[in-house]
mmCIF file of the N, C-alpha and C atoms, coordinates in Angstrom:
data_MODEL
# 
_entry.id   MODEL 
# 
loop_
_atom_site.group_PDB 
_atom_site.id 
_atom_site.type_symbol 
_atom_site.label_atom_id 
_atom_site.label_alt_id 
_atom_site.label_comp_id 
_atom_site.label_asym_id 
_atom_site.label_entity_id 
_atom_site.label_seq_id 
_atom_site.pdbx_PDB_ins_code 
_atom_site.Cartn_x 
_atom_site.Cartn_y 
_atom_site.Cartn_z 
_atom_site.occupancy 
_atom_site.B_iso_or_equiv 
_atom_site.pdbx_formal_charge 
_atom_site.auth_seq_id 
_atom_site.auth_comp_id 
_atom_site.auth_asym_id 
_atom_site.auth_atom_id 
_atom_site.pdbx_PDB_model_num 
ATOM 1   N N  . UNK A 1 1  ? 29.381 81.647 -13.011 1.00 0.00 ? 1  UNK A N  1 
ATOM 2   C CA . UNK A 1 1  ? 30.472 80.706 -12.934 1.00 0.00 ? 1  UNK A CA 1 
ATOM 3   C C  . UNK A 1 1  ? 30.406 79.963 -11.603 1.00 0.00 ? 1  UNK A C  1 
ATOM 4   N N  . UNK A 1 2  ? 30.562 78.661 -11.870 1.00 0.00 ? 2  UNK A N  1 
ATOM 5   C CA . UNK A 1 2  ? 30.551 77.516 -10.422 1.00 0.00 ? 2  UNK A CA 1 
ATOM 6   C C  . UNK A 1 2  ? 31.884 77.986 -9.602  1.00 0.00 ? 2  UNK A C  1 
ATOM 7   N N  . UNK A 1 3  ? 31.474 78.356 -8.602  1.00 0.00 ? 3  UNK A N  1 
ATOM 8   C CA . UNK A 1 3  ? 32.688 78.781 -7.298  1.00 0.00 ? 3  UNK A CA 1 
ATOM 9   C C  . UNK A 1 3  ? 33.827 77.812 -7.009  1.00 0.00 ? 3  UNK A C  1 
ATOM 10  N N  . UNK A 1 4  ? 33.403 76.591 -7.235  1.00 0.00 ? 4  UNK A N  1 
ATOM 11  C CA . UNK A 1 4  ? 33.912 75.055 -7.187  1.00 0.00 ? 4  UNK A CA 1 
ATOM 12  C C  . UNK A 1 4  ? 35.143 75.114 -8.078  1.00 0.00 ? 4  UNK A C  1 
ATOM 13  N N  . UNK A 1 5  ? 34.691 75.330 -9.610  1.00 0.00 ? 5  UNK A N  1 
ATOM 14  C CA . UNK A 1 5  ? 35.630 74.841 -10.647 1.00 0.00 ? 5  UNK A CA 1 
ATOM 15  C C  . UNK A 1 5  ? 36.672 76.419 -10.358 1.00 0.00 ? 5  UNK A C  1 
ATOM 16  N N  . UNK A 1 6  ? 36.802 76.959 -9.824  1.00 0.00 ? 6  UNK A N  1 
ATOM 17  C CA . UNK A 1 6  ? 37.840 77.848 -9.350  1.00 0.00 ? 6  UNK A CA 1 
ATOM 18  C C  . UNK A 1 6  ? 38.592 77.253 -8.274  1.00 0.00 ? 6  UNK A C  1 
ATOM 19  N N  . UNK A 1 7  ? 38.598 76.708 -7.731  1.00 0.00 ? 7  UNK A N  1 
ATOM 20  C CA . UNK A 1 7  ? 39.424 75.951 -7.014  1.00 0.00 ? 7  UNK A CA 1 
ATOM 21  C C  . UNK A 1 7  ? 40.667 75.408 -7.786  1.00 0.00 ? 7  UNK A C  1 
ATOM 22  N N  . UNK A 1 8  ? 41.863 75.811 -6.807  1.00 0.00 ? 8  UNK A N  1 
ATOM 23  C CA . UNK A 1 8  ? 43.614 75.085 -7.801  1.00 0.00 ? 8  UNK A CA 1 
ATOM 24  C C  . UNK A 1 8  ? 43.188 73.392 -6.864  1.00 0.00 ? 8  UNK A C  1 
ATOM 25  N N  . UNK A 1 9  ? 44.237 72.814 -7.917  1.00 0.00 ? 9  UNK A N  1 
ATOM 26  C CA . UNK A 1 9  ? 44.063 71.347 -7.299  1.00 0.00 ? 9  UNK A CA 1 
ATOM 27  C C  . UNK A 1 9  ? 44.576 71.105 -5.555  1.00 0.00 ? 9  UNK A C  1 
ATOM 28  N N  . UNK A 1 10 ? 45.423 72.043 -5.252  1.00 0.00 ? 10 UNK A N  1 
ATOM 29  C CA . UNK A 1 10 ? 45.950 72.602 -3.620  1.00 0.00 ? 10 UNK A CA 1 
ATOM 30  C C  . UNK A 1 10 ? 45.171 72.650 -2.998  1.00 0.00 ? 10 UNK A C  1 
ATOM 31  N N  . UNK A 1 11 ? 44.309 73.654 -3.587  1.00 0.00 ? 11 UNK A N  1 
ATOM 32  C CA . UNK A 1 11 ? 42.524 73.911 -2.512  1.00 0.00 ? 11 UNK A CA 1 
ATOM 33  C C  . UNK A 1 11 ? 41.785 72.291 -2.040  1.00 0.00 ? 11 UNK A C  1 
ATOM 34  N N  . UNK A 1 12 ? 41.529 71.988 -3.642  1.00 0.00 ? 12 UNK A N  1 
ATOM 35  C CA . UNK A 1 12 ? 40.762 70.885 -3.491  1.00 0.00 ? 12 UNK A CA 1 
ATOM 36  C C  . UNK A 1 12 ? 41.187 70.036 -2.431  1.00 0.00 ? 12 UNK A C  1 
ATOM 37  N N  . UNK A 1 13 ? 43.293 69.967 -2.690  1.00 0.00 ? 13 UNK A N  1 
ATOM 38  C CA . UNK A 1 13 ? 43.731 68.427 -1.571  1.00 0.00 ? 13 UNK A CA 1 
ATOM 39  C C  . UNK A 1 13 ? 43.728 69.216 -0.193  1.00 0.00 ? 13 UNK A C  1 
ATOM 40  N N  . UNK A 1 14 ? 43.464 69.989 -0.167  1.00 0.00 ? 14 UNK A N  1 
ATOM 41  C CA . UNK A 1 14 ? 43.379 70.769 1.937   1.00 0.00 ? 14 UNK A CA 1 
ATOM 42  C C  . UNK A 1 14 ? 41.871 70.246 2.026   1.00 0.00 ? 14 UNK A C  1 
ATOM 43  N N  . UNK A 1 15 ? 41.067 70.875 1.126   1.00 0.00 ? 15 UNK A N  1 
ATOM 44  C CA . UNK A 1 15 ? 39.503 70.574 1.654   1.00 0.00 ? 15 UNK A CA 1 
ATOM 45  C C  . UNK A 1 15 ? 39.552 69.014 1.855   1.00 0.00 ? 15 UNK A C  1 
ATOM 46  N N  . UNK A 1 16 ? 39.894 68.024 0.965   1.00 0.00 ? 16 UNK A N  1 
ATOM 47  C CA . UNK A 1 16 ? 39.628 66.561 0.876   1.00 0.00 ? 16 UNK A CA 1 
ATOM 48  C C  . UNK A 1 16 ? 40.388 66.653 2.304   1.00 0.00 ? 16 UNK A C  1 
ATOM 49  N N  . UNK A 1 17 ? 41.661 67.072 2.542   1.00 0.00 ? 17 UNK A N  1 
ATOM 50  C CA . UNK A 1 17 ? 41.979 66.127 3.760   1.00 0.00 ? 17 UNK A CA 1 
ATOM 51  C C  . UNK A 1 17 ? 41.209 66.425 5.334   1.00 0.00 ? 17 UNK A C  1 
ATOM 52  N N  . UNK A 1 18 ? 40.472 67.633 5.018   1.00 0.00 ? 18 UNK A N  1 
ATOM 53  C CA . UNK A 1 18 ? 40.095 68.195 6.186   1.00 0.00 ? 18 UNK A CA 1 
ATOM 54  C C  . UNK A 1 18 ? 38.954 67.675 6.682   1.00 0.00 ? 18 UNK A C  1 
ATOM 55  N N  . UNK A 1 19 ? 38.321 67.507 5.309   1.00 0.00 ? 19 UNK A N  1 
ATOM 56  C CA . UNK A 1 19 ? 36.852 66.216 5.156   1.00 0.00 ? 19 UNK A CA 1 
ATOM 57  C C  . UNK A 1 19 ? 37.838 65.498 5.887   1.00 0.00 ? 19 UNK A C  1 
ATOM 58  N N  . UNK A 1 20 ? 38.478 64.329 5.468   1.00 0.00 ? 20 UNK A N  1 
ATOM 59  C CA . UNK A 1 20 ? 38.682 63.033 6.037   1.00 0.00 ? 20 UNK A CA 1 
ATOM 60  C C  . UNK A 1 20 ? 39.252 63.109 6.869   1.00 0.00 ? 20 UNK A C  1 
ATOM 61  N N  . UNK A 1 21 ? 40.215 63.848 7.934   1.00 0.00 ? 21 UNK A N  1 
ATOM 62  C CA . UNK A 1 21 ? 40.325 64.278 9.208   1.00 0.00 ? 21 UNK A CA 1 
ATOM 63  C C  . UNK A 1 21 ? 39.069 64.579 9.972   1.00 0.00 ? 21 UNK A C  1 
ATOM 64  N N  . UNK A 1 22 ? 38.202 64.644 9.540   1.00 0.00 ? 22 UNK A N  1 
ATOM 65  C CA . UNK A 1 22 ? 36.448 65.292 10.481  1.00 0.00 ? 22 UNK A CA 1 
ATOM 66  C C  . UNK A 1 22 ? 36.045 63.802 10.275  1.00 0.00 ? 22 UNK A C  1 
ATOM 67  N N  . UNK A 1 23 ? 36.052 63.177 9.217   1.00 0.00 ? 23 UNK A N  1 
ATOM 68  C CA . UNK A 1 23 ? 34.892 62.154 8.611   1.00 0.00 ? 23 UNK A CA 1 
ATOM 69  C C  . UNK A 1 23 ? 35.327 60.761 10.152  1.00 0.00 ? 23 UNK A C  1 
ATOM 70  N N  . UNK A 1 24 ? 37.171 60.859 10.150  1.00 0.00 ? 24 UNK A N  1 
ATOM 71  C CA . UNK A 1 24 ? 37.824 59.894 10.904  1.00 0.00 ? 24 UNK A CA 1 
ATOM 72  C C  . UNK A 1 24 ? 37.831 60.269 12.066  1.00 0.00 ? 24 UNK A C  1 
ATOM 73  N N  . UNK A 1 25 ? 37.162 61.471 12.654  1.00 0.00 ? 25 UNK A N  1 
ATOM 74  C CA . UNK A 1 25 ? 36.774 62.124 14.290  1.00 0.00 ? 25 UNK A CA 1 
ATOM 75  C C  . UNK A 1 25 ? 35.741 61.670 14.736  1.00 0.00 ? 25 UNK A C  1 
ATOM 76  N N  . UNK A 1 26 ? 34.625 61.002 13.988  1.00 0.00 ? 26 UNK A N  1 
ATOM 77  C CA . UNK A 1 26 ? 33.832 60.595 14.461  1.00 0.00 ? 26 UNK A CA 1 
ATOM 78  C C  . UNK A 1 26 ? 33.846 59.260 14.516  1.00 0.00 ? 26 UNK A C  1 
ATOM 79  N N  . UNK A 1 27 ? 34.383 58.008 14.140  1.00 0.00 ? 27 UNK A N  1 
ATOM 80  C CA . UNK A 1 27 ? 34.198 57.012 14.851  1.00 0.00 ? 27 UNK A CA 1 
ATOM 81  C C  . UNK A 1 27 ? 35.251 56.702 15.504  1.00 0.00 ? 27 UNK A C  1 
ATOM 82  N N  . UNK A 1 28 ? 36.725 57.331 15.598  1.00 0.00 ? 28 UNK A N  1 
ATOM 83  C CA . UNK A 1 28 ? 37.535 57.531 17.093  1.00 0.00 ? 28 UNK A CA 1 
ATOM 84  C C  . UNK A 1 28 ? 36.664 57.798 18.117  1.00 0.00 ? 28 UNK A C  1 
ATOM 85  N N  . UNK A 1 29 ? 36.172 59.032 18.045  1.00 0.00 ? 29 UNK A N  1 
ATOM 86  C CA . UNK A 1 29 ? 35.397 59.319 19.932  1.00 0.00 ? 29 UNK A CA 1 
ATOM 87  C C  . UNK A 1 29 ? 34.142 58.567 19.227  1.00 0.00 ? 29 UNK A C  1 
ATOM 88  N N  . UNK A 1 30 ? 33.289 57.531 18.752  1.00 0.00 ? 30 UNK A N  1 
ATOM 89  C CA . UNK A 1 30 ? 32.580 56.483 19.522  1.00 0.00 ? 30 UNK A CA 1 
ATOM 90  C C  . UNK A 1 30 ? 33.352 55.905 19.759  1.00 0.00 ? 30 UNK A C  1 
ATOM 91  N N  . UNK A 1 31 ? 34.361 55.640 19.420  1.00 0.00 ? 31 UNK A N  1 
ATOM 92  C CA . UNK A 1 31 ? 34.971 54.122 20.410  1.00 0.00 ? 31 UNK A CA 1 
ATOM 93  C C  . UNK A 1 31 ? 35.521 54.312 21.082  1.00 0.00 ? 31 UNK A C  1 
ATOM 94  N N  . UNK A 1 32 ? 36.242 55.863 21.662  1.00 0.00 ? 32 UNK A N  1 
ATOM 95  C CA . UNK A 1 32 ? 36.160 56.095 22.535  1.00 0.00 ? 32 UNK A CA 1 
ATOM 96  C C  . UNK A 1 32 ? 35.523 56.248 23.723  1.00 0.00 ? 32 UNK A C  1 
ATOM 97  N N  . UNK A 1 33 ? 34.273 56.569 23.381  1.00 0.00 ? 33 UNK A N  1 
ATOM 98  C CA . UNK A 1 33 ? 33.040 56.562 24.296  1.00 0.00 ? 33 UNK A CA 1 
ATOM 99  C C  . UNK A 1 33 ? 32.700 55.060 24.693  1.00 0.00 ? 33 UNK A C  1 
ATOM 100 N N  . UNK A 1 34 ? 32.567 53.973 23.755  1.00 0.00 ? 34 UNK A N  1 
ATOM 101 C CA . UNK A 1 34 ? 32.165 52.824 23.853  1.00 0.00 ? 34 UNK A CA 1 
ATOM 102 C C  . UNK A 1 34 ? 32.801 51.986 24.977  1.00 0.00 ? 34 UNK A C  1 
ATOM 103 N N  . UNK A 1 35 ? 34.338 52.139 24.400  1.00 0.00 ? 35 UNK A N  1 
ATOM 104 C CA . UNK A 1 35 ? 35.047 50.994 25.244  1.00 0.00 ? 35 UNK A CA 1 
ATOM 105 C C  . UNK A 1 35 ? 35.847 52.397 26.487  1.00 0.00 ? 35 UNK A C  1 
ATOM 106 N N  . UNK A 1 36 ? 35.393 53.285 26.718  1.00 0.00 ? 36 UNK A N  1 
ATOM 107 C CA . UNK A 1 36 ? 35.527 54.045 27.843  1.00 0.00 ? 36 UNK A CA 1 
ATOM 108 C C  . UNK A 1 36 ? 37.068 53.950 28.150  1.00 0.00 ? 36 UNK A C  1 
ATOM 109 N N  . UNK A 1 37 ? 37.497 54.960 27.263  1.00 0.00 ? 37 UNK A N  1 
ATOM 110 C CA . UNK A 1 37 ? 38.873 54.665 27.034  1.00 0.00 ? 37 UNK A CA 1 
ATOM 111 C C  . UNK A 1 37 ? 39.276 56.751 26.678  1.00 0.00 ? 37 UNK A C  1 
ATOM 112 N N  . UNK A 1 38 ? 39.616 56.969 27.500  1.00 0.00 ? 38 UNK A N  1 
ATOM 113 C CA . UNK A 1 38 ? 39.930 58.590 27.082  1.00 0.00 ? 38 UNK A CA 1 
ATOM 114 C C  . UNK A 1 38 ? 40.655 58.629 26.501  1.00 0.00 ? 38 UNK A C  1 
ATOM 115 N N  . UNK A 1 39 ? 42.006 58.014 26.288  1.00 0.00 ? 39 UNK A N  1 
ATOM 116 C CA . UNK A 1 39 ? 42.895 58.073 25.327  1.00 0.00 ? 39 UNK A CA 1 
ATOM 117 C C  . UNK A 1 39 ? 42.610 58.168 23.948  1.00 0.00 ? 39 UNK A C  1 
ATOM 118 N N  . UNK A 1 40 ? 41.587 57.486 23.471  1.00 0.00 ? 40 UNK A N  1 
ATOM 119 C CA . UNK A 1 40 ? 41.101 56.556 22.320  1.00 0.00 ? 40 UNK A CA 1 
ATOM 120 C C  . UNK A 1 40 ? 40.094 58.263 21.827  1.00 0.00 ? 40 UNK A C  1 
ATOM 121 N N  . UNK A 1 41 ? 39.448 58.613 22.578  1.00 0.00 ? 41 UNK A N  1 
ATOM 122 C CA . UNK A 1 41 ? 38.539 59.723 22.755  1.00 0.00 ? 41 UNK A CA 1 
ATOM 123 C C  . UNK A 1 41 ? 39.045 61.100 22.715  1.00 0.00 ? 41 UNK A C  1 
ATOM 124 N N  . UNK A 1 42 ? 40.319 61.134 23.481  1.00 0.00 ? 42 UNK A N  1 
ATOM 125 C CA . UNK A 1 42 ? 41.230 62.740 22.916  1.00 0.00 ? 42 UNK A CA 1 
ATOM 126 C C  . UNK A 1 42 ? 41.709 62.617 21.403  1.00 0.00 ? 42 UNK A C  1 
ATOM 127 N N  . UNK A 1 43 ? 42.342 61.348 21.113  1.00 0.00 ? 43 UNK A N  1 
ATOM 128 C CA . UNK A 1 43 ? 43.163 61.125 19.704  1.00 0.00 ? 43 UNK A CA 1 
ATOM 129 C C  . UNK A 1 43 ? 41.729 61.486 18.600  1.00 0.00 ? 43 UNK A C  1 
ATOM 130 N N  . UNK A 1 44 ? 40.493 61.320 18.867  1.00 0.00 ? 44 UNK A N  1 
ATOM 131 C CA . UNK A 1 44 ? 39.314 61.706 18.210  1.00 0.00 ? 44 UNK A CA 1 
ATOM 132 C C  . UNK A 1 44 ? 39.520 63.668 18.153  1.00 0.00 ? 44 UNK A C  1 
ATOM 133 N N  . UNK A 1 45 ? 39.417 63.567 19.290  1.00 0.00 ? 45 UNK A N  1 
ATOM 134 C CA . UNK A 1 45 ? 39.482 65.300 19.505  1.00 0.00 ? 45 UNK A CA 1 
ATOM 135 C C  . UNK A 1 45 ? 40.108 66.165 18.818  1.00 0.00 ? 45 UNK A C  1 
ATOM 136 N N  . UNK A 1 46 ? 41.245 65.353 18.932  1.00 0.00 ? 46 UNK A N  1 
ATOM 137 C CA . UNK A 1 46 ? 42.531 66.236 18.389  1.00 0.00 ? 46 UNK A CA 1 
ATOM 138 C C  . UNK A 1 46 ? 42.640 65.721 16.664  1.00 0.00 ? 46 UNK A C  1 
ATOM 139 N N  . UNK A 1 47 ? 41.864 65.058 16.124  1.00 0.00 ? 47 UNK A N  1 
ATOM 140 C CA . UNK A 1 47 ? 41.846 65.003 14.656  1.00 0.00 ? 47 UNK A CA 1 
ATOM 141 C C  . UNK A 1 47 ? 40.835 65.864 14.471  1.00 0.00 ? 47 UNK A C  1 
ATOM 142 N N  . UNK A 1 48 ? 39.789 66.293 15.208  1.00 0.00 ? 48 UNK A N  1 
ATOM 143 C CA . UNK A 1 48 ? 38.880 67.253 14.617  1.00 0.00 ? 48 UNK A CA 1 
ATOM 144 C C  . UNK A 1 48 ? 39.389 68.426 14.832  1.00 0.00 ? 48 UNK A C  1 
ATOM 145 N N  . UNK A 1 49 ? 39.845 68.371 15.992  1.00 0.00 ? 49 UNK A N  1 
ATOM 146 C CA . UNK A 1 49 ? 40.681 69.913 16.328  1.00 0.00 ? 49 UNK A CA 1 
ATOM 147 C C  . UNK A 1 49 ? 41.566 70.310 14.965  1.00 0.00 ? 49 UNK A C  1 
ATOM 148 N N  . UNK A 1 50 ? 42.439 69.550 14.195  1.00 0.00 ? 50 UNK A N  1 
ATOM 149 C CA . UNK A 1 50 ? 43.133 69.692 13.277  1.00 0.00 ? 50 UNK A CA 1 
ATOM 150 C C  . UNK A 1 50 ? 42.233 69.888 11.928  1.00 0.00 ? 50 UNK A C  1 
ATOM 151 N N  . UNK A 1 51 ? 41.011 69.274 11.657  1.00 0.00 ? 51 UNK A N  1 
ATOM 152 C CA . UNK A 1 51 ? 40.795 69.467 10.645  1.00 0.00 ? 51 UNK A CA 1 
ATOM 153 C C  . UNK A 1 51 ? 40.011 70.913 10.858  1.00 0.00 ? 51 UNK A C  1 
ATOM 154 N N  . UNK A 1 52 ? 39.425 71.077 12.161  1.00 0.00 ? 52 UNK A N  1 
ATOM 155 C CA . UNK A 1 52 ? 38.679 72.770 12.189  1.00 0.00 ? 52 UNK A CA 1 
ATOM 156 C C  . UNK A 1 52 ? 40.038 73.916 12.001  1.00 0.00 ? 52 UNK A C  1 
ATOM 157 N N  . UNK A 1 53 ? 41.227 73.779 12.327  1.00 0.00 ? 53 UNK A N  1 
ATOM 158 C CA . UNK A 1 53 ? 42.328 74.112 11.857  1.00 0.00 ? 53 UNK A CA 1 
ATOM 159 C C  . UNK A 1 53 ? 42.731 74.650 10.549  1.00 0.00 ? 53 UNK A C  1 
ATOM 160 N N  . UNK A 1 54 ? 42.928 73.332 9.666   1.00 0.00 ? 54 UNK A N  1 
ATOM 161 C CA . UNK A 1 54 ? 43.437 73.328 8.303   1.00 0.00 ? 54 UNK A CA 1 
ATOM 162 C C  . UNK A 1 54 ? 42.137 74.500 8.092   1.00 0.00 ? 54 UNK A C  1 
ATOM 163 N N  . UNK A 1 55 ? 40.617 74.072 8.121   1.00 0.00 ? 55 UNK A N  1 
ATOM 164 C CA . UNK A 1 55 ? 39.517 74.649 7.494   1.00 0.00 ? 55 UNK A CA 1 
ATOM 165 C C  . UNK A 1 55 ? 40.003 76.653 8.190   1.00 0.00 ? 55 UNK A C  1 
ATOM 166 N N  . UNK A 1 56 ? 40.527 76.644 9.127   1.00 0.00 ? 56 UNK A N  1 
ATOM 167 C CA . UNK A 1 56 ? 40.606 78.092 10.139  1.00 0.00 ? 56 UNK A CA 1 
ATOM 168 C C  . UNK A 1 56 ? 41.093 79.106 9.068   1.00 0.00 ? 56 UNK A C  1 
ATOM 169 N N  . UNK A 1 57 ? 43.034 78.036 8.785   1.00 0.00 ? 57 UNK A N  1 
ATOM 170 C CA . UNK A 1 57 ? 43.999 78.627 8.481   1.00 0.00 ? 57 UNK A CA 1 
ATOM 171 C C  . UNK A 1 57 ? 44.418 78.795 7.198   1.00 0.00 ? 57 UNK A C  1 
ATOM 172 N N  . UNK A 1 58 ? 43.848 77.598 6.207   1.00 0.00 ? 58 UNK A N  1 
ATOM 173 C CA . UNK A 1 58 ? 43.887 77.698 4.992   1.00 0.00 ? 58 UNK A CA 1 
ATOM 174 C C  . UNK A 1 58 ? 42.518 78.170 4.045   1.00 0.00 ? 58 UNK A C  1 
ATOM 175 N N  . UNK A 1 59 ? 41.996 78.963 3.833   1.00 0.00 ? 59 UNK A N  1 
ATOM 176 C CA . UNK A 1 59 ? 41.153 79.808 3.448   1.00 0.00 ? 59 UNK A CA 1 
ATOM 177 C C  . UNK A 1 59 ? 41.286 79.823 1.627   1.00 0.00 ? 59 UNK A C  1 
ATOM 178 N N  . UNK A 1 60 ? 40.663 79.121 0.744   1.00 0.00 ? 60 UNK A N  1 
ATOM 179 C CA . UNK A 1 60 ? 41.090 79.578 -0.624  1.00 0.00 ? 60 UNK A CA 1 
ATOM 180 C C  . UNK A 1 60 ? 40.730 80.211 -0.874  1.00 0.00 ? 60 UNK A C  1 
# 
C-alpha cells in the first residue's frame, strides 16, 4: 500500500503549506542578500524557521 494515499486531507494541507513556506524562504533571503537589506533576509529566516516547525511539530 502507497504511504501517500494514507494521508487525511489535514496531513496533506500542513505538508502543502510547509512546502510553500520553504519554497517562499528562498527567494526572500536572495533578495535579501541582493539588495543587502537584513530585514528583507530575517523575514526569509523566519518563514523557513516556521515551515521546519510545522514539519517538527505536526508529524502524520
Amino acid at each position: 500500500m502507497n504511504p501517500i494515499s494514507e494521508r487525511s486531507p489535514a496531513d496533506n494541507r500542513m505538508r502543502r503549506m510547509s512546502l510553500s513556506l520553504a519554497v517562499a524562504a528562498l527567494p526572500v533571503c536572495v533578495l535579501g542578500v541582493l539588495f543587502d537589506a537584513m530585514w528583507i533576509l530575517g523575514t526569509g529566516a523566519w518563514l523557513l524557521i516556521a515551515a521546519v516547525l510545522i514539519e517538527l511539530v505536526y508529524r502524520p
